[in-house]
N, C-alpha and C positions, 0 to 999 in steps of 0.2 A: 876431098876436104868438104868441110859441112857449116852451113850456116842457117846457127839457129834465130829463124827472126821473132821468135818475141819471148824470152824469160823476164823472171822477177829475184837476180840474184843479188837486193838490195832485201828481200824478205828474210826478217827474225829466224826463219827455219835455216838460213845460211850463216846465222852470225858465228856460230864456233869455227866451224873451218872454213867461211868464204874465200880468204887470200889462196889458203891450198891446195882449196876446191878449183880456184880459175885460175892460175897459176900450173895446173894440173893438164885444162882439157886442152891447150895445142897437139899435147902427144895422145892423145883420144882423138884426133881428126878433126879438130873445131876449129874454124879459120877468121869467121867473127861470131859475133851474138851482138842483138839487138834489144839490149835491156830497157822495156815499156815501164813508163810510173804510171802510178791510179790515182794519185793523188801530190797537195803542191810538195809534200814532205817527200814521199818515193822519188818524185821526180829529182828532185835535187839532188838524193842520192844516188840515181840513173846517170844525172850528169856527174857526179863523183868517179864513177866507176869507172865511166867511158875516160875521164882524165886520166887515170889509173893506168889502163890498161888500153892498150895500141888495138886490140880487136874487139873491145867492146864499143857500141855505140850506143846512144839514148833516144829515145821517144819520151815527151813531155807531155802531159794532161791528165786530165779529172774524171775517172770512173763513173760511170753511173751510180753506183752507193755513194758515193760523194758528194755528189751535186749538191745535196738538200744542205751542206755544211760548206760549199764553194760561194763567194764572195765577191764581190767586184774586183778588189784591190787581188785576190787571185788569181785572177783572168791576167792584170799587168803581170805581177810576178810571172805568171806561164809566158808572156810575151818577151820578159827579159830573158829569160831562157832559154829561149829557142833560138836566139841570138848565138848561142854559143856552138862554136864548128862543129863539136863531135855529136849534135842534135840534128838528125836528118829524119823524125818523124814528128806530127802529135799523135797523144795515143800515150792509153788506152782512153778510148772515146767514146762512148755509143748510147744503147738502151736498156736494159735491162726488168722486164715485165716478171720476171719469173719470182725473184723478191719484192722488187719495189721497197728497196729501202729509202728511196726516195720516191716525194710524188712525181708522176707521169708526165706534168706539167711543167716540172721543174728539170724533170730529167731533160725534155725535150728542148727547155732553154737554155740547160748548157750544155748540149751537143752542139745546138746552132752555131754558140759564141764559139767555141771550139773549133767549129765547123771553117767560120768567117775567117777565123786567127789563120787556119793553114792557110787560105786562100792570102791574107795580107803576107804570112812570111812566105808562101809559095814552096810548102813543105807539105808532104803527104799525109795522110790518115790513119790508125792504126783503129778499128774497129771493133766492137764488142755490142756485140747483137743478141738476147738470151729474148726470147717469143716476143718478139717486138716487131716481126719482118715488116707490116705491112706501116707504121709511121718508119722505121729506120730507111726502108726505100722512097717516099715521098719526102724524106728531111734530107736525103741524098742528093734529087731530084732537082729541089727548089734549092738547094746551100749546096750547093759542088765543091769539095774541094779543090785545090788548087791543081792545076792542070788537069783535075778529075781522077786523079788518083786516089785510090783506095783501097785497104787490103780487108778482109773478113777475116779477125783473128778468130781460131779454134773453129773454122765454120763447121757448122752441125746441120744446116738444114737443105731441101729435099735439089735434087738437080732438079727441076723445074726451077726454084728460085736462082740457083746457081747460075742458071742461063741466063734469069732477068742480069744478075751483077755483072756476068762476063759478058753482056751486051753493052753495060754501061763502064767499061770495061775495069770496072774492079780485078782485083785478083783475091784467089782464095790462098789459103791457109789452113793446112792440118797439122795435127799433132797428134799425142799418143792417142785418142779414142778411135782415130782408124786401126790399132792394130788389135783394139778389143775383139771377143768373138760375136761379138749380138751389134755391130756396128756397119750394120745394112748400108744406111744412106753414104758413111763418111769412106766406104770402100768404093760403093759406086760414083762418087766424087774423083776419088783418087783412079778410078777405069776412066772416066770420060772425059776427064777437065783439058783441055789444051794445054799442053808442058810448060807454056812459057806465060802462063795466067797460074804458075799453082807456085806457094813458097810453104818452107815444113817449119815447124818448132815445137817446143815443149810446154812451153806455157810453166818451166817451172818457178817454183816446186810441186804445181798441182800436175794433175793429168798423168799420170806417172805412164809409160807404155806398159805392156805384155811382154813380157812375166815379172815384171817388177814391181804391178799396179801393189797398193799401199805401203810403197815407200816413199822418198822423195823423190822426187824426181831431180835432176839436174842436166845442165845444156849437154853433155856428151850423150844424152839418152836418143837426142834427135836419129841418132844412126840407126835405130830400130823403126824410127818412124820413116825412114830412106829406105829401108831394106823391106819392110812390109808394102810400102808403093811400087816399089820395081816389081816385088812378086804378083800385087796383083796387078800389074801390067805388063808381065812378061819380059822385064828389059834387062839391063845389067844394072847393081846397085853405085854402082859408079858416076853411069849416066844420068841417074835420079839425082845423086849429091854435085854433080856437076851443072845440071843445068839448075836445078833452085837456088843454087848458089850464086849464078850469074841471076837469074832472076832477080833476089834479093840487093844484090850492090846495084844493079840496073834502079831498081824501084825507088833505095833508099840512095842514091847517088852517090854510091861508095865505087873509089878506083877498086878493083881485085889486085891482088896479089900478081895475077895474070899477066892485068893490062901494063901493072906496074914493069914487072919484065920483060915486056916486049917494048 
């Protein structure tokens, strides 16, 4: 069984068949998902879902494209939120240099407040890091979140940084662009990460894996992303969906199905 820890199946690209779309994946192997907002609207709808449904849960906050349109009275609304049971992350949070839809400066001040917030509710981080490594690790550094937990959603860059994060002991995150052919760094990620520092998802509807890349994607695709890590680690695919699955309820403070039956 598989848990994909970060979709966005609160995104327009799901509204015609969402209900039958997730209703759909138990019997596709899917045991939770872990639906991320990027903004105060998504978020609300994140915690919608997780109300909905018994295996989705929500992460709460304000994407880097956002920031330049995030608000004070925002930051409360995110804080009423996260009050709510089935919210066991913030996130998506982070940097983003690659656009810069917002300024630098602004992106960096509400990561901070973001940052600060997990630390009051004492809830994890869900990160989004696009060429920004070297403030996103100094605004890590100085604003820790809360018991220093943090995940690197979709991580893309090189194992030397990966070491820096898994020293501070972040965990990483991959999805479908490790199972692309030209995806050097995110296979050698998936060779050398410590098992119990790495959790998988799809990130959809983006990110679609191989062979399906330009369609949509959705949470049952994770199992390609399971199946291309075991290969290139030599294991059984089993093991790969077993142990990121404990990873993830570990991280985001979810009983398993498991712990539930013993």
């Amino acid at each position: 069984m598989l848990f994909d820890s970060h979709a966005h199946l609160d995104d327009e690209q799901f509204d015609a068949d969402r209900d039958a779309l997730i209703t759909g994946l138990p019997a596709r192997g899917i045991s939770y998902v872990l639906n991320a907002g990027d903004s105060l609207a998504s978020s609300g709808r994140a915690v919608e879902l997780a109300e909905k449904y018994d295996f989705i849960y929500a992460a709460v906050g304000i994407h880097p494209h956002e920031a330049v349109r995030m608000k004070e009275e925002d930051l409360k609304a995110l804080a009423e939120l996260v009050r709510h049971p089935k919210v066991v992350a913030i996130g998506e949070i982070g940097l983003d240099y690659h656009y810069d839809d917002s300024p630098r400066d602004v992106q960096k001040k509400r990561f901070v407040d973001q940052l600060e917030l997990s630390s009051e509710e004492n809830l994890p981080v869900i990160i989004h890091d696009r060429e920004a490594h070297g403030d996103m690790l100094d605004l890590l550094k100085s604003h820790q979140p809360a018991r220093g937990k943090c995940v690197m959603h979709s991580y893309s860059g090189s194992w030397e940084m990966a070491k820096v994060l898994l020293d501070m002991g972040c965990l990483l995150s991959l999805g479908g662009p490790v199972t692309f052919k030209n995806a050097v760094k995110a296979a050698e990620i998936a060779e050398k990460i410590p098992l119990e520092s790495l959790l998988i998802e799809t990130d959809s509807p983006y990110l679609t894996p191989h062979p399906y890349r330009g369609r949509r994607n959705d949470p049952g695709m994770v199992r390609l992303v399971a199946e291309r890590i075991a290969q290139i680690r030599g294991m059984e695919y089993n093991e790969v969906a077993r142990i990121t699955l404990e990873n993830a309820c570990r991280f985001f403070g979810i009983r398993s199905s498991a712990e539930h039956q013993g």
